[in-house]
N, C-alpha and C positions, 0 to 999 in steps of 0.2 A: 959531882956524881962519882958514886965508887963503884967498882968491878962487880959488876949484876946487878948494878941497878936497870930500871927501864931507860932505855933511852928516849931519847925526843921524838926518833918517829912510832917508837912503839907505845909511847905516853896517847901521841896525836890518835890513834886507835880506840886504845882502852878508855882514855879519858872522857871522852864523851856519855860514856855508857853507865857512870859514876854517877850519884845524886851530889850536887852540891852540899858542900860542908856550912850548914847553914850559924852554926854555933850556937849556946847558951847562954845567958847570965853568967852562969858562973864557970863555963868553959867556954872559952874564944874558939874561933874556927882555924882549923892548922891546915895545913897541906895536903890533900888528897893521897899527890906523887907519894911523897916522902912514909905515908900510912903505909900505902899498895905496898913501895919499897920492902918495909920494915917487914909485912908480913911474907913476902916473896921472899925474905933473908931467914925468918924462921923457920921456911920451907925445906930452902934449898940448904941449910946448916945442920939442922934438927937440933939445933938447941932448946934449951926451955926460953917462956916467955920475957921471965926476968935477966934472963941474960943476952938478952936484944942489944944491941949496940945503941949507944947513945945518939947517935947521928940520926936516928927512925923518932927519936920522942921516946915521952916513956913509955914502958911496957906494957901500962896495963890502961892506955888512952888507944894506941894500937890497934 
């Protein structure tokens, strides 16, 4: 876990309220957390999309 991410008891809150990541064919189902994360990082940085840190997935599944 890196510096702002959610943590554990704050995942235990939010996470329930989340639809399950049911997946595709041709996209497997990733990590809810690690999605929220990613976009919580675009927020709070104000970068552009493509410049997401790699630790979130890619940019543009996000």
């Amino acid at each position: 876990m890196a510096r702002g991410d959610l943590t554990d008891d704050e995942w235990a809150l939010v996470g329930a309220l989340l639809p399950a990541e049911r997946g595709r064919w041709s996209r497997p189902a990733q990590d809810n957390r690690r999605f929220l994360n990613g976009m919580l990082y675009v927020l709070r940085v104000g970068c552009p999309w493509r410049d997401m840190h790699e630790r979130y997935g890619k940019w543009n599944s996000v």
